[in-house]
C-alpha positions in Angstrom: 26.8 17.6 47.3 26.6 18.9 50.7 23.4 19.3 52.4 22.8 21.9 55.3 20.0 21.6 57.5 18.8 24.5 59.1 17.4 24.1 62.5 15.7 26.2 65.1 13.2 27.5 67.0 10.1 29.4 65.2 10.9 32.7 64.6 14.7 32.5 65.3 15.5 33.4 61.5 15.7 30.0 59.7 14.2 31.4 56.4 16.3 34.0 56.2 19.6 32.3 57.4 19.1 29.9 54.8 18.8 32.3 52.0 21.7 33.9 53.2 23.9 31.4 52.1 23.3 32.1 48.7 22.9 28.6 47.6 19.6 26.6 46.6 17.4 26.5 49.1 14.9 24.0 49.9 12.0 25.8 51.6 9.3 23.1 53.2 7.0 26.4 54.5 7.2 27.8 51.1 6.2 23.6 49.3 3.1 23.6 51.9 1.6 27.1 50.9 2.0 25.8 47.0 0.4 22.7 48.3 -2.7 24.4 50.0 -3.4 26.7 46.8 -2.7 24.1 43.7 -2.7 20.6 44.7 -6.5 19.1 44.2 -5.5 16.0 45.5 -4.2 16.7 48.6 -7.2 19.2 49.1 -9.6 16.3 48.4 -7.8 13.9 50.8 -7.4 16.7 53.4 -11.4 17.4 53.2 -12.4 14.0 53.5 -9.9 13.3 56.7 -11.1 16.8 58.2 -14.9 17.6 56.3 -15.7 19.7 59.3 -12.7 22.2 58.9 -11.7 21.9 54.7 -14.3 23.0 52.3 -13.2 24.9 49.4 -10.2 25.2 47.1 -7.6 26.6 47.0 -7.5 25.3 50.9 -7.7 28.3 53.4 -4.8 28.8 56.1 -7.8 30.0 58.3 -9.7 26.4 58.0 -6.2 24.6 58.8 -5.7 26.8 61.5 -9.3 25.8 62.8 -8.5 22.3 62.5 -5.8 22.3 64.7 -6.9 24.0 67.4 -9.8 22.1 67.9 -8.3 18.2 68.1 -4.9 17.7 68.4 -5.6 14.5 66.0 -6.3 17.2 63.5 -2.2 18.2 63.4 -1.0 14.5 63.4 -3.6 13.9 59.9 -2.5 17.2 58.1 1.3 16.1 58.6 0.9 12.8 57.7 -0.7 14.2 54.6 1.3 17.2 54.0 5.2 15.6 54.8 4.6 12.7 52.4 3.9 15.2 49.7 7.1 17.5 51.3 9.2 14.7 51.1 8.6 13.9 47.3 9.0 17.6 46.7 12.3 17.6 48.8 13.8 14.7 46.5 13.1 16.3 43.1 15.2 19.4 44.8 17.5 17.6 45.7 17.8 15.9 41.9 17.5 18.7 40.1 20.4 20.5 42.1 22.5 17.2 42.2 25.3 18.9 40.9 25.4 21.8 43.1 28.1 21.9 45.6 25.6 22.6 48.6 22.0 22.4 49.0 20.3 24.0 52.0 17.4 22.5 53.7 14.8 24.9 55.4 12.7 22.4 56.7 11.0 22.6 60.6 10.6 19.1 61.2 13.9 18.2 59.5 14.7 16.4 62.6 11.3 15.3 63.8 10.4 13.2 60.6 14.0 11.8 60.0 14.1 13.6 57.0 17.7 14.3 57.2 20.8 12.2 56.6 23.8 11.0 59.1 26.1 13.1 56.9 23.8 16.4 56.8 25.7 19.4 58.4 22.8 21.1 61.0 23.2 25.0 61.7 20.9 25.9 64.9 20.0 29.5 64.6 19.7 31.0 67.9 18.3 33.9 68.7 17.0 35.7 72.0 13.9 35.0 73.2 12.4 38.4 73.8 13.6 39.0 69.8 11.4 36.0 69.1 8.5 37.3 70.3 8.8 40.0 69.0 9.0 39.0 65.7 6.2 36.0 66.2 4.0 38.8 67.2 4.5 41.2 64.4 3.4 38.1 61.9 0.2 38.5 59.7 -2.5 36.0 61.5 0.1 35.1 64.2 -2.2 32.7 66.9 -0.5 32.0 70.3 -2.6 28.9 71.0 -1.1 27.8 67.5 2.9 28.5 67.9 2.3 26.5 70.9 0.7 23.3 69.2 3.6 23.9 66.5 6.1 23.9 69.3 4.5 20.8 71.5 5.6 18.7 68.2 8.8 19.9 67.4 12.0 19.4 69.3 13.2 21.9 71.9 15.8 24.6 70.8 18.3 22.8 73.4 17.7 19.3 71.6 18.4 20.6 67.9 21.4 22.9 69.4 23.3 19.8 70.8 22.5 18.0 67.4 23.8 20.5 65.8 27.2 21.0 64.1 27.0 25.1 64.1 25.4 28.0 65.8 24.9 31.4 64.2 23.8 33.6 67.0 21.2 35.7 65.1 20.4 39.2 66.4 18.4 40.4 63.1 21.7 42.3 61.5 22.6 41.2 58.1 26.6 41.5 59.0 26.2 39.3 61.7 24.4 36.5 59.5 27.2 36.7 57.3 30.1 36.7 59.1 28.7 33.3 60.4 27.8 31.9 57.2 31.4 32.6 55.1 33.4 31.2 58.3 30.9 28.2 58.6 31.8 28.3 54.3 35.0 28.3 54.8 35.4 25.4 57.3 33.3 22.9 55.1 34.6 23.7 51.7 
């Protein structure tokens, strides 16, 4: 199996590069809003780490978002809690498609947690700033003072890019995506 790690910076177009390919994808955004509406147990250890913030279940965005803006602890305890849980999640993928001939991993701290392997093949999706923005902007609830706590923990675009094995330049056009994705296909296969 071939895994593909997806890197980049928020709002390039990870999500939707990784769907692109057209194999299974693993999406860690996707595990943590499934988390925050059905998982009791995490709710219960996530209100009694952050009482103040997490009161009532299915666990708000709104309250998470509180909580991180007001202590900067507040991020490292919900990704302490939440990655432990995204990591289990991200091995039963990964056994139920065992015999797929490539998985993709759509994961935003792929790097930052060590969650990938030496022989992972990393795609940096780049895109313009200015389309970034753009984009982040257009979001439902999109917080400044939160993209920039996200970003303080993450690795900067230029660190992932030189880790990385590909680039797909993304300007938001479908043919683009997938001109990049069949020759990156067709040099790994």
């Amino acid at each position: 199996m071939i895994r593909i790690g997806i890197l980049g910076d928020i709002g390039s177009g990870k999500s939707y590069v990784a769907n692109s390919f057209g194999y299974p994808v693993f999406s860690a955004d996707k595990e943590v809003s499934k988390i925050y509406k059905k998982d009791k147990k995490i709710f219960k250890k996530l209100k009694k780490k952050l009482p103040k913030y997490i009161s009532s279940f299915p666990i708000n965005k709104n309250q998470v978002t509180k909580a991180i803006l007001s202590n900067k602890n507040n991020l490292k305890e919900i990704i302490k809690l939440i990655h432990k849980e995204i990591r289990k999640k991200m091995n039963l993928f990964l056994k139920k498609n065992k015999n797929k001939k490539i998985v993709i991993l759509d994961i935003p701290l792929l790097l930052e947690n060590k969650i990938n392997n030496k022989k992972d093949i990393l795609i940096f999706v780049s895109s313009k700033k200015k389309d970034i923005e753009k984009r982040l902007k257009n979001r439902k609830n999109f917080n400044v003072k939160l993209l920039n706590k996200f970003r303080k923990i993450q690795f900067t675009p230029n660190y992932k890019k030189k880790k990385s094995h590909f680039i797909i330049k993304n300007n938001f056009t479908k043919q683009s995506v997938n001109d990049s994705i069949r020759n990156i296909l067709n040099e790994i296969l």
